[in-house]
Structure formats: structure tokens, C-alpha cells
N, C-alpha and C positions, 0 to 999 in steps of 0.2 A: 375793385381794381387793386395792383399789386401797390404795396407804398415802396415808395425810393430808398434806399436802404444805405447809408455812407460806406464805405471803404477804410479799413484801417490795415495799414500793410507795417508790418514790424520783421526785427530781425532778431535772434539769439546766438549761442556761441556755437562755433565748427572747428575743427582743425582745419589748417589748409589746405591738409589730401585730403578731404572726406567724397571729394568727386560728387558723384550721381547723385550720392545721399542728402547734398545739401538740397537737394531740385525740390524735395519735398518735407514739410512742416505738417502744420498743425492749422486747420480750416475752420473756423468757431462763428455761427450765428448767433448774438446775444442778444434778449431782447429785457428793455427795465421797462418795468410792470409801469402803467401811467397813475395808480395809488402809490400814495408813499403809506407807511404803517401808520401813522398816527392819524387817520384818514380809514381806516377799518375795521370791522371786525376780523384781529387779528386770527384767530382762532381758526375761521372759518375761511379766512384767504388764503394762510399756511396752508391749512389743509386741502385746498383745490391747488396751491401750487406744486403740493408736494404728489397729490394723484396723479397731475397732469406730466409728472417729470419720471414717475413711475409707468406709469400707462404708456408712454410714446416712445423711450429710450432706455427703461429700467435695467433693461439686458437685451443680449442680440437676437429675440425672437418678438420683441416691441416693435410697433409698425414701420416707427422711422427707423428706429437703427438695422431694423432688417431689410428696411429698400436700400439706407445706403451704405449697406456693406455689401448688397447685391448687385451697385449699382456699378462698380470695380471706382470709384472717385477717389478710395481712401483705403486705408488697410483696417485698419478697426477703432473702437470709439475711444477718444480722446478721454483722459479723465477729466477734464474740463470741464465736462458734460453737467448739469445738475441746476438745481436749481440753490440759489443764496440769498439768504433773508437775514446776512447780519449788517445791513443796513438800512438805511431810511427806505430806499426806493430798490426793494427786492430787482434780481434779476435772473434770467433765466437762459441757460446757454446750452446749444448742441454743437458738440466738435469732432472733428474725422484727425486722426493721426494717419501720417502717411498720404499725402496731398498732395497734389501740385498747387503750387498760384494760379497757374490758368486758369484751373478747377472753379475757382472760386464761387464764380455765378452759377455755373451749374452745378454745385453743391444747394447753395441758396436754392436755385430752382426745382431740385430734387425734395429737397424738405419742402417746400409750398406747395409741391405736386401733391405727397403723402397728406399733407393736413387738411386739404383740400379736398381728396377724395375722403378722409373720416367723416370730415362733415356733410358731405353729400350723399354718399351711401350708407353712413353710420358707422359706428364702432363695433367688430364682433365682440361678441357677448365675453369669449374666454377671455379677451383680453382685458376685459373688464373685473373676470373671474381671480385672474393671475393677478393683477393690480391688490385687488380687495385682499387675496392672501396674503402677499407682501405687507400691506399695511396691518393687518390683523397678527401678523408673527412677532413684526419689529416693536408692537408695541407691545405686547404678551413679554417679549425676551427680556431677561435681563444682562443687563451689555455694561464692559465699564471699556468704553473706546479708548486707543493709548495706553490702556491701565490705570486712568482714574477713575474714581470712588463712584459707584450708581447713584450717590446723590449730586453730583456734578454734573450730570446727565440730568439729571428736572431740576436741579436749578436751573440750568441753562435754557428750560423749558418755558421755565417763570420769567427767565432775563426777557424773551424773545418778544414777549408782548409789554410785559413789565416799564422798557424803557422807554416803552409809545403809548402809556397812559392807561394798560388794560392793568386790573386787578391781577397779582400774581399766581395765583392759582386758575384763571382762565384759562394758558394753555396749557395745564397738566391735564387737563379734563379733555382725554382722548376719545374714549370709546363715546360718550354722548355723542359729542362733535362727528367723529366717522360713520354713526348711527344716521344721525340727521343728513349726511352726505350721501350714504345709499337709497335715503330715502328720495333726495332730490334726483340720484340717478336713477332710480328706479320710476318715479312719476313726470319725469321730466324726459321724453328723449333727448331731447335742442339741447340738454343742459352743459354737458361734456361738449358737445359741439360749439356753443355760444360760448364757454371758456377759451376754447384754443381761437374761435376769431380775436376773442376781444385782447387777448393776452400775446397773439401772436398775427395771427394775417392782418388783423387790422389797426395794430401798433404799428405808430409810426418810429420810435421809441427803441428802435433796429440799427445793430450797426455788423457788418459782415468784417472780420477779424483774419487775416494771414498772418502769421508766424515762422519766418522759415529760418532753415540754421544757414550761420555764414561767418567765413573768415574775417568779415570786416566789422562784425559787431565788437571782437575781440581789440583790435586793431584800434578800434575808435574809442572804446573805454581806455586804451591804454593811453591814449594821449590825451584821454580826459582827464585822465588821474594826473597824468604829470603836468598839463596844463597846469591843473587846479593848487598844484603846490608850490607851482612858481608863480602862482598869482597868492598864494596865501604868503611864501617869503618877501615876494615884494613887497607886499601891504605892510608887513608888521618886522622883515629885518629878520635875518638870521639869528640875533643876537638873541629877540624878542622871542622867536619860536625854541629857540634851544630851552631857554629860562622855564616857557612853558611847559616845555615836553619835562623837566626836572622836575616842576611843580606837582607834573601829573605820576609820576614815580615815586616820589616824597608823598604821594598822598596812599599811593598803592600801597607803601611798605609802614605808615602811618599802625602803630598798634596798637593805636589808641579806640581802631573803629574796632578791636575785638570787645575791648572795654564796652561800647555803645552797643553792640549787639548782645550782651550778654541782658541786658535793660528786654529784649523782645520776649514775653512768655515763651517756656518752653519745658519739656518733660524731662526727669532724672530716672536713671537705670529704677531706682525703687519704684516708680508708678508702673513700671511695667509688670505684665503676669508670668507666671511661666505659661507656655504652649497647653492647652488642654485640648480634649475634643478624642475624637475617635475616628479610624482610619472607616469608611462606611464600603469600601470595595468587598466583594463575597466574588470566590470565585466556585459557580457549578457547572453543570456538563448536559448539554442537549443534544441528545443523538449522535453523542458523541464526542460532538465538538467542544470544545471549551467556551463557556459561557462570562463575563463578568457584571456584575450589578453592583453600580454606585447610586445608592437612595439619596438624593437629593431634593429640596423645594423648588423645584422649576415650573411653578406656575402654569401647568398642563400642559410642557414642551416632553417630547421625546427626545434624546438624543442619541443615535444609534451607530457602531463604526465597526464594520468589517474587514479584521487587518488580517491580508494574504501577507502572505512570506514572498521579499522579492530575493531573497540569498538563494531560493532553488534555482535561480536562473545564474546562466555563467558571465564574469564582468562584463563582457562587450555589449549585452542588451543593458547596463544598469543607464548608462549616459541619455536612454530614449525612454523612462521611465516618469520623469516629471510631464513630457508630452504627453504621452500615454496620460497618465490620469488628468491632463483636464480635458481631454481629447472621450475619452470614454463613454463619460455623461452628453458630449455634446454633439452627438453623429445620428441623434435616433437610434432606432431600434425597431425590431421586426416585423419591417414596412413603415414603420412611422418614421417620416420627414423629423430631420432635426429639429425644424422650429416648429411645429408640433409638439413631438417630446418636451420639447423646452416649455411649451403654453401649460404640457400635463403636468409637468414636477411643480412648476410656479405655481399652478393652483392646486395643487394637493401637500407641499411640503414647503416649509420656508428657506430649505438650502437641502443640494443635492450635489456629489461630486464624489471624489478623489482625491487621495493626496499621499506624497514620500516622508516617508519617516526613518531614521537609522538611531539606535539604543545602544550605548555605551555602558557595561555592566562595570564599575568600580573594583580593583584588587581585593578592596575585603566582601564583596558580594560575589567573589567567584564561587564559593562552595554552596549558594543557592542556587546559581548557574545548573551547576550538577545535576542538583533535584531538578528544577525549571526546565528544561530544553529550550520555551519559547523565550528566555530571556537574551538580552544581548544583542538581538537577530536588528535584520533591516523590512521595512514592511513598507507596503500599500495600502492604504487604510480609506477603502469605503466609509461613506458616511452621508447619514439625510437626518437632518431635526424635523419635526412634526408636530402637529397639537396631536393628545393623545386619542383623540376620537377619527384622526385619518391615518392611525398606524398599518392597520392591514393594508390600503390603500399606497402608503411608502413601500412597504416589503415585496408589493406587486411590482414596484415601480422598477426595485436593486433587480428584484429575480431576471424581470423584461432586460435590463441595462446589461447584466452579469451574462446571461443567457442569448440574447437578439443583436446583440452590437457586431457591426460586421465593416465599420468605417467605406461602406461602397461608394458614399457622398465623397467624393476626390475633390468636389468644388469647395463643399465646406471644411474638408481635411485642410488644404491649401489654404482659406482663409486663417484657419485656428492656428496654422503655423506661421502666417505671417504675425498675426495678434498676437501670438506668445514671443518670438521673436522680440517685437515691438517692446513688448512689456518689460522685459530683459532690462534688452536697452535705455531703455529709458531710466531705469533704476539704477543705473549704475553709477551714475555722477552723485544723486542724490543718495547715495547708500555706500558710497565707494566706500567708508571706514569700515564697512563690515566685509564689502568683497574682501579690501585687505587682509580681513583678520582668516575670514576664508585661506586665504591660500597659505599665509604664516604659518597654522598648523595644521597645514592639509598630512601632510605626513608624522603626526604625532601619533595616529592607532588608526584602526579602520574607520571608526567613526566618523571621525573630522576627514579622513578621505573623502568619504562618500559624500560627505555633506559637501562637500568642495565639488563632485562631479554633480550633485542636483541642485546645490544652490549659489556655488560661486561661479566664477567666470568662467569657468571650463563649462555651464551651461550654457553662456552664451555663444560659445564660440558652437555650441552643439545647434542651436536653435538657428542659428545663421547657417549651417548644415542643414536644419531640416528644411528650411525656406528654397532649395535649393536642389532637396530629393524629387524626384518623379514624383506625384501623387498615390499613383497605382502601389509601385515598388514603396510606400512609407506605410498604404492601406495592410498591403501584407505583411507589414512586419509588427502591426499592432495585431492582427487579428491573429499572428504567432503568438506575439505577449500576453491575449487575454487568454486563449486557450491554455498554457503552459502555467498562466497564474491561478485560473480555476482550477488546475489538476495540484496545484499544490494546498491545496487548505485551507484553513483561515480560523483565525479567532472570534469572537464578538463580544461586545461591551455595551451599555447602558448605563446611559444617565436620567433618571428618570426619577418621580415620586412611585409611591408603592402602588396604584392604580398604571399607573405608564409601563413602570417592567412588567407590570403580570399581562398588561398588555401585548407586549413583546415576547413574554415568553408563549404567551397560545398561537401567536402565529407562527414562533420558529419553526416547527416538524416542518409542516407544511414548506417554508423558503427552503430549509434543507433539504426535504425531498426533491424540489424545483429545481434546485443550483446542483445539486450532488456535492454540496461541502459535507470535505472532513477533517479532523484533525489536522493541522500542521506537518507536513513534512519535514525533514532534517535538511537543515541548510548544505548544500553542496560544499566540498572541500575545495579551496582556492587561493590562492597564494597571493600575497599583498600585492608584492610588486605586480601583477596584475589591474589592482587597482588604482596603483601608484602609475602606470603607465598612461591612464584614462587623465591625469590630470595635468597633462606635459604637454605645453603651449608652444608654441614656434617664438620664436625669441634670437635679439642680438644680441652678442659679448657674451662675457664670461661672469660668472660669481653665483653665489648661494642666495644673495636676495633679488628684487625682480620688483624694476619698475612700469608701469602702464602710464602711459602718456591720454589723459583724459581733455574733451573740449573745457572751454571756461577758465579762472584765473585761478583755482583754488587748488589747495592739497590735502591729503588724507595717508595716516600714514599708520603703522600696526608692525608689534612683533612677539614674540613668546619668551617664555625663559621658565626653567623649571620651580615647582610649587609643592607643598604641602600634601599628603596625600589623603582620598577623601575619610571622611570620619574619626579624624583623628584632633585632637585638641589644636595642634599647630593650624590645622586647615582654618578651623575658627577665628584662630586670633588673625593671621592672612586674611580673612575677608574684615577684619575692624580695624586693620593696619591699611589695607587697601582705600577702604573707603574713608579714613582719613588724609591718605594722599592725593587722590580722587580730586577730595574737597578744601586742600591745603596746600601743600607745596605744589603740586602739579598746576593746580586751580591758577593758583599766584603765579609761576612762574610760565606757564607754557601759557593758558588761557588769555590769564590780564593782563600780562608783559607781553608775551609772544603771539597773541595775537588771533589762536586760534578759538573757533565756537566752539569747541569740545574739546576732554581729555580722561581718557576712563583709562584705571587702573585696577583689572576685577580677578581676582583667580576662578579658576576651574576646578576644582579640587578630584574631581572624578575623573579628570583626566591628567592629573598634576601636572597644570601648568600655570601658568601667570600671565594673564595677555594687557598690552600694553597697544592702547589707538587714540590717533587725535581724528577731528571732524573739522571740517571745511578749515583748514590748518595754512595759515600762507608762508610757514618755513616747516615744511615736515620735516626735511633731511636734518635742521636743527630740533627738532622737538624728538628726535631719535638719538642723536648725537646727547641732547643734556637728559637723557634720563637715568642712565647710570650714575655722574657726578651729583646728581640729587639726590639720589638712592644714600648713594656714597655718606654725604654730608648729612642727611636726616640717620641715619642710623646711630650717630657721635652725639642725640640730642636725647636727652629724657623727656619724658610725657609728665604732663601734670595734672590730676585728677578731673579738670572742667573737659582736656584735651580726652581722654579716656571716655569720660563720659557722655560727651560728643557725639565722640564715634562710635560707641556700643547702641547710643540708642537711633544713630541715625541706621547701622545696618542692621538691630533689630527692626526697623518701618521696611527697608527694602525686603529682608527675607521672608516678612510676616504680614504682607500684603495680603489684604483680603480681597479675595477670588467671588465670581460670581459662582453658582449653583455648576454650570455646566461645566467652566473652568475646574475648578474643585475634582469633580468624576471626573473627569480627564487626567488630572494630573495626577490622580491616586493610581489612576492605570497606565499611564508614563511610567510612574517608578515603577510601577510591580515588572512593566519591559526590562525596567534597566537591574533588575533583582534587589530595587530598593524599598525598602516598609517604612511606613509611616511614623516608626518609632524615630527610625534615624533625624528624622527632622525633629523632631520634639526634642530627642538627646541634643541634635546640635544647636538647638534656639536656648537651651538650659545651658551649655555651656557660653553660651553668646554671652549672655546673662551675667557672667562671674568673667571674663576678661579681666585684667587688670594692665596697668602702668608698664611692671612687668611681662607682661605676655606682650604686649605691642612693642617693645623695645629689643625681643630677641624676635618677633618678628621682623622689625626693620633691617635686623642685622643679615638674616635671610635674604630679605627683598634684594639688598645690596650685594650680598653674594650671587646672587640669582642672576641679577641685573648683568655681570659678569660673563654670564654662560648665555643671554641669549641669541636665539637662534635668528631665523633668517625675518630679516626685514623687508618689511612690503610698503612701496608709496606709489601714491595714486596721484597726479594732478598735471595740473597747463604748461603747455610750453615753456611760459612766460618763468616759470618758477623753475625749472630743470639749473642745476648746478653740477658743477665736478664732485661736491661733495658727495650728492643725492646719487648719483651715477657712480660714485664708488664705492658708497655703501650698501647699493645694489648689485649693479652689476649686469643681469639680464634685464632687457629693455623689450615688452611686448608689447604688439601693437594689435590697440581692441577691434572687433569690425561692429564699428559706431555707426 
């Protein structure tokens, strides 16, 4: 019998035009496991909860997420989705983004259908197949998620069992564990079946979750806040709260806590090395085509990227080009149903797709350009990792995808644009500091153009177009885009150990015969303003900078101004002047004082510029306003060697981050895009090295110059926060379709 399942109805932020859009939220079934961890084998319960979240919802060809995205209840899966074990009593959630409330039950009742029929008819076998691979790649890879260190990654391993009483090396111990889980799959039919009753239809332990957006969640926080401050003056007195709020300022500019921190271990410029190592990129030629191999120790992962040139096509396709590559991989191919396709790449590769790239060649890398042709360009970049004993099996896969893709699925073209759409959107509050900086210097070179029409809000505003196109009329204009992209070329790359590329290299003839790839074609001649026109938003009032009015209470705000140019000594001491600001005046006066969660002050050297963003900011139009007169006043002040050495060795750690195996080939083959060699980093981590007091001092003097010239200012945030000031130092006022 079904169990009773509570109701929990919430609300988030909206503007108060958002209309239609607020009608629908975010629909979430969560269910807490009836073990708590200290009650298990840890190891072995992880391990069924994380099969079971793989197997039902892992991607949109898993059973559930493929009913109800079929089912029209929802636009696509909520990131919600997943299962969480960083608590006592694990839990495990399926959510639909794009929902009614109505919905709600029959959302619930659609999942209970699906789990129902697994367990009655059984689980097909592929999808057991595509499960196993997943679990088999991610634990093979090596991954530093965020960008921390891959032992942060198994500690966290150790933590998960560690803090419920299991010995810390229990959950490192993968492959046993997964070994003995095929085995119970394999001798046990009921067993995958008897999980999902116990863990989900027959947990009472269920609570069904609506989220929807609305004008009056904003509304209600605001007069909770100001409630709560005239209940805190009340209580303790004006006089009492001013006292405090000086105490808490007196403590912030206290320099005595520099004294106390210098007490915490920490490294001097002399412990560090110079930069050694060898760039490992080769580049040779198959049939023609250009070839490159990065040998790396990747633990018998392939990783293989097919970059076409998108500069042969003319600017007006560049805007439907991020659709286009996740649209690619996910339409099937010649006869084969999308989620098909989808079952076949999940169990033959551990990741398959597409993706936009655009490469900025630096002024002093132009006379490589010369020699290069493919440097500088804008690209499409196929790509699938594999273990190295199903590579031929990958190459079958690109050739079918490259060759068979004809998007005639309009049902699932239409779903994939709503999802992307969605995704956008979704991302823009939480990411707004970068949309910002996106559009700051969308007009700085081509580069930051492009990346403005494929990754700033000019994509959104594209993706709310495509939700919106015919289906038929979107299917032919991808199936223009891939033909026109396969008549242009393509490169290819490898990362791989010495067994993986030679792997790759015996099947290329063979794909190259298949596909008809050849060399790269010469990018088409095109005139900026072309591109410059792609990024020109509908907007109120007059001026050079440009505000977006975002839902929620917060700000975000970003601008440019001219930098250092790259490879040059000045550029260096800029990025150790910077990240002393970063971390000191800015930190202090914009962060601690002003209130906002972030404040990065980073140059671009390759593009000489300087950009300047705060992050969840509650006075951006202030935290633009006092960046110059800081600038100003730091530049009148000498550095004194602890200050110096600070800062050289905190932005030696940023610059000289170690990279995973795959990361590494990658990015050796980035710069060879952007006509940059390995030397120049080594040159510029050795000058890092020798900075001095001096060099950061006629840096600052820069910065403060600079600070003078910049250019146009971008803020992002709530109603709530909009001022004359913000509104005059912008100027144009655009409205996002949120």
C-alpha cells in the first residue's frame, strides 16, 4: 500500500512582474533512509545509495527521469536530485524544475508508477550496464572538484564513514566494495528491486516538497529584517548598539590581529622552486589532419577532443552554437532513439558531448599566429573519455553522432531547449558576478565578445528565443550547423598514457575515412561590429554601463580598466599587487566593512585588462564608487618585506596549482590554441619569484592610474538595493526574461 506522504509547500524570490513564470517551481520527493550511519556498514550502504541514485535518475535516459520528463509535469531534472550522506540519517531526493503545485501528486504518483513497474517487471539489463560504467569511470578518474587537491577528495572519503565509527580507510576501499555489489546484483535478482521498496515505496520517511518563486517571499523577509532591528534597538538602546557596532570596527582595523597571525605556520618566497617539468604536448599529422598527444598518467582513461573551427560559419549562426553542442550528442543517431543512444555512450564511455571554445592569441604571440593558422580561432570541441580497452568502441560512437545526427526527435529538440533554457536561468543569480564581468568586457577583442554571445547573458536572452522557435524550423538549422561544421575540419588531441594514444592512433584512419575530416579550413573574414551587434540587449535610458535588475535582496557588480601587457615583467608584479589587494584593502574595506561575500581584483594580462567584481554585494554601486579612492590612497603607502612576501607566495599557490593528469593535456593544448608554449609560464612563475617591494609599489601606482580609465560598469541585483547612485553610474537598465 502506498504510505502517506506530508506536504511541504515553500516559497523563494520573484520580481513582481515575473507573471506566468512564478506559476511554476521546483517539485522535490525526498525520502531519509530509516538507518542512520552509525547503524551500518557504511561502505556498503553508500554504495547501494549511490547505485540506486545513479541507475533511476543519473541522466535523462534513467527510468525515472526519462518518464518524467516524458510525462510534460516538469521541464527537466532539478539539481536537487541526488542522493546526501553528509549526515547522520542519509537522504535521498528526486526534483522536476518547471512544475506546477497542482502537479504535485501527480508528480509523486508518476515516480511510484516507475518504481513499481522496476520492481515488478525488473530492471533492463543496460541500464544496469550504463549504471556499472558510471560507477567504474568515476572511480578510475582522477578529479580535483572546485579545484581542490585529489587528496581532499579521499579524505573526504575517510571523513564519510570515519565520523560514524568505521575505520578510516573503509570507505577508500572502492573497487572491493563495487566488486561484491555486482556480485549481489548479479546472484540476486530481488536485490536492486528490494532496495528501492525498502528505501523508497515502503519508507514512511517521505516528505513531497514545492518551492515556488514569489513576490511575497521578498516582501516578508524585508519586514523581517526590519522587524528584527527594531526589536534589537529596543532591547539594548540606540546608544548600546552604536557602542557595539564601533567596538566591532575597532576590532576590524585592530593590527594587532596581523601580529597574531603571523604566529600560524606558513612558507617564505625561499621554500619555493623554480617551475620545472617539461611541456609533454607533440604535435603530428594523420591523414592529414593534425594530430596532438599529451602523455600523461591517467590511470587507463582516454581523453579525446575533436576541435572543428566554428569562425567558418558567419556571425549570425555563432549565438545557436552552445545549443547546437549539447543538442548534438542528445538527439540519437541513425535510427537510434535518443535515449538509446544515451544508454549506448553511458555504457561504453564515461562522458560524451560538445562544447564552445574561443582563444585569444596575446600581442607578443602574434608572429606564431603567422606560422600557426589554427591559433587564435573559435572552436567546437567534440570530446568522449573512455577506459582505454573501449576506445575503438568511443570512435564508433563520435563517427555515428558526427555522421547520423539529423535532430528529427522535435519532441526531444523542444525538451533539450526548454532544459537549457532553464539552466541559464537558473544560474544567473547565483553566478551573476561573472555574468557581470561578461558583459564589462564584452567589447574588449573578439574573444570576450564571443564568450559574452555563448556564455553571458546574451545567451540567455538566445535560449528564451530558442524555447520559443518551431521545433521543425530549430531541427533544420542544426542539421545546417553540423553539415557546414563537418565540411570545415577539425583538429584532434589526446590525453592519454603511452598505451591510450597508440590506442587512438590505430583507429584514427579508419574515423577519418568514416567522417571525411580534414584539415582545418581558414576562418571566414568578418568584421567585429558584426559581433558586437550579437551582444546588444533591449534596454531603458541612456549611458555606457548597464544595469540588470535580478529577483532576491542581493548585488553583484564588475568593471575593467586597462593592465599590463601579457609576458612582460609589469604583468607579473600586477597579478602580486593584485592579489595583495584581493586579500587586503579590498578584503577590509569592501568585504568586512561593506558587507559584501566576495571581492576579486585579478588582471588578464593577455588581454590587458584589469577586472574588478564583488559577489553577493549589498551596496555594489558603493563598492564601484570606492575602488578608485582606494587604489588612489594604497599606491602613497610602501610595502614592507612580510607584505611582499605575502603576496608572492600566495599568487605563486594560485598560478601553480596542480592539475589532474587530464587537466594538465588540456591545458598544454589551450595554450598551443592561444599561440602560447610552456616556456612562457615557467619564464613567468621565475619572475614571480624575484618581485620585490619595489615592483609592487610602481604597480600600485599603475593600478591607481588605471582605476581612472575604467571602463564600463556592470551591476546586477534586487529591487530592494536600486539607488540614483547605481542608476547613474550605469545608466542602461535591462530587463532579464527570468
Amino acid at each position: 500500500p502506498a504510505v502517506p506522504v506530508p506536504r511541504v509547500d515553500a516559497e523563494g524570490p520573484a520580481d513582481e512582474d515575473s507573471g506566468a513564470q512564478a506559476e511554476k517551481g521546483i517539485i522535490s520527493l525526498v525520502w531519509r533512509t530509516k538507518e542512520s550511519l552509525d547503524t551500518v556498514d557504511i561502505s556498503r550502504f553508500s554504495m547501494e545509495l549511490f547505485f540506486l541514485d545513479e541507475l533511476l535518475w543519473g541522466d535523462d535516459c534513467a527510468p525515472v527521469a526519462k518518464a518524467l520528463l516524458e510525462s510534460g509535469l516538469g521541464e527537466d531534472i532539478a539539481p536537487q536530485t541526488g542522493v546526501d550522506l553528509s549526515c547522520r540519517f542519509p537522504t535521498i531526493c528526486f526534483a522536476l524544475r518547471g512544475a506546477a503545485r497542482k502537479d504535485a501528486r501527480k508528480l509523486r504518483a508518476a515516480v511510484r508508477s516507475v518504481l513499481e513497474d522496476l520492481c515488478g517487471h525488473g530492471i533492463p539489463r543496460g541500464d544496469i550496464e550504463r549504471t556499472a560504467m558510471a560507477f567504474d569511470f568515476n572511480n578510475r578518474e582522477i578529479k580535483r572538484p572546485d579545484g581542490s587537491p585529489y587528496a581532499l577528495v579521499l579524505l573526504r572519503r575517510c571523513l564519510r564513514g570515519w565520523l560514524y565509527g568505521a575505520k578510516p580507510w573503509e570507505t577508500l576501499l572502492f573497487r572491493a566494495e563495487f566488486a561484491r555489489l555486482r556480485r549481489r546484483i548479479e546472484q540476486d535478482p530481488s536485490y536492486l528491486p528490494g532496495l528501492i521498496r525498502r528505501h523508497m515505496l515502503q519508507n514512511e520517511l517521505c516528505s513531497l516538497v514545492t518551492v515556488m518563486p514569489s513576490a511575497r517571499w521578498g516582501r516578508r523577509r524585508a519586514r523581517g529584517e526590519a522587524a528584527a532591528v527594531r526589536a534589537l534597538l529596543a532591547g539594548q538602546g540606540r546608544r548600546r548598539a552604536v557602542a557595539a557596532l564601533e567596538r566591532m570596527r575597532a576590532f576590524q582595523d585592530d593590527a594587532s590581529g596581523d601580529a597574531k597571525a603571523s604566529l600560524v605556520p606558513g612558507i617564505s618566497v625561499a621554500d619555493l622552486r623554480e617551475p620545472g617539468g617539461k611541456v609533454s604536448l607533440r604535435k603530428l599529422s594523420v591523414e592529414g589532419v593534425p594530430f596532438f598527444v599529451s602523455r600523461e598518467p591517467t590511470n587507463g582513461i582516454v581523453y579525446f577532443e575533436l576541435a572543428c573551427p566554428a569562425d567558418i560559419l558567419p556571425p549570425a549562426d555563432y549565438p545557436y552554437l552552445p545549443f547546437f553542442a549539447l543538442a548534438v550528442s542528445q538527439c540519437g543517431w541513425k535510427g537510434l532513439p535518443w535515449d538509446k543512444a544515451a544508454a549506448l555512450v553511458g555504457s561504453t564511455t564515461g562522458g560524451f558531448g560538445a562544447s564552445t571554445c574561443t582563444m585569444h592569441v596575446p600581442d607578443c604571440c602574434v608572429p606564431r599566429k603567422e606560422q600557426e593558422p589554427e591559433t587564435g580561432r573559435d572552436w567546437l570541441v567534440f570530446s568522449f573519455k573512455v577506459l582505454e580497452e573501449r576506445v575503438a568502441d568511443a570512435f564508433h560512437l563520435l563517427a555515428d553522432c558526427l555522421t547520423g545526427t539529423d535532430f528529427s526527435d522535435t519532441a526531444r529538440l523542444s525538451e533539450l531547449a526548454a532544459s537549457y533554457y532553464n539552466s541559464i536561468k537558473a544560474s544567473v543569480v547565483p553566478n551573476a558576478h561573472i555574468f557581470a564581468l561578461y558583459r564589462a568586457v564584452c567589447l574588449l577583442n573578439h574573444n570576450k565578445t564571443v564568450d559574452e554571445i555563448w556564455n553571458g547573458v546574451s545567451s540567455l536572452f538566445t535560449a528564451e528565443k530558442l524555447c520559443r522557435t518551431d521545433a521543425a524550423l530549430l531541427a533544420r538549422r542544426l542539421r545546417s550547423l553540423l553539415k557546414r561544421i563537418r565540411q570545415g575540419g577539425a583538429l584532434m588531441h589526446v590525453t592519454a598514457t603511452a598505451q591510450g594514444a597508440a590506442a587512438v592512433r590505430r583507429c584514427l584512419p579508419a574515423f577519418i575515412g568514416e567522417t571525411g575530416l580534414h584539415a582545418p579550413l581558414p576562418a571566414r573574414v568578418r568584421a567585429d561590429s558584426q559581433f558586437h551587434a550579437l551582444t546588444k540587449l533591449p534596454f531603458r535610458g541612456r549611458g555606457e554601463g548597464e544595469l540588470f535588475v535580478i529577483p532576491g535582496e542581493i548585488g553583484f557588480a564588475a568593471c575593467a580598466m586597462p593592465g599590463a601587457p601579457f609576458a612582460t615583467p609589469e604583468s607579473v608584479a600586477d597579478s602580486v599587487y593584485a592579489h595583495y589587494a584581493t586579500h587586503g584593502l579590498l578584503w577590509k574595506e569592501i568585504r568586512t566593512a561593506g558587507g559584501a561575500y566576495g571581492v576579486y581584483l585579478s588582471p588578464n594580462s593577455a588581454s590587458g585588462c584589469i577586472r574588478f567584481l564583488t559577489y553577493r554585494d549589498p551596496m555594489p554601486g558603493a563598492s564601484l564608487a570606492a575602488l578608485e579612492p582606494l587604489l588612489r590612497a594604497a599606491a602613497e603607502k610602501p610595502f614592507d618585506a612580510a607584505e611582499v612576501e605575502k603576496a608572492v607566495t600566495g599568487t605563486y599557490s594560485d598560478e601553480n596549482c596542480p592539475l589532474t593528469p587530464a587537466a594538465k593535456g588540456r591545458r598544454e593544448f589551450l595554450w598551443w590554441l592561444c599561440g602560447i608554449d610552456g616556456g612562457m609560464h615557467r619564464r613567468r612563475l621565475r619572475q614571480l619569484l624575484s618581485v620585490s617591494g619595489a615592483d609592487m609599489q610602481r604597480a600600485a601606482v599603475r593600478f591607481a592610474e588605471a582605476a581612472a580609465m575604467s571602463g564600463k560598469k556592470v551591476v546586477f541585483c534586487g529591487k530592494s538595493l536600486l539607488s540614483p547612485e547605481i542608476q547613474e553610474m550605469t545608466g542602461k537598465t535591462i530587463v532579464l526574461p527570468l
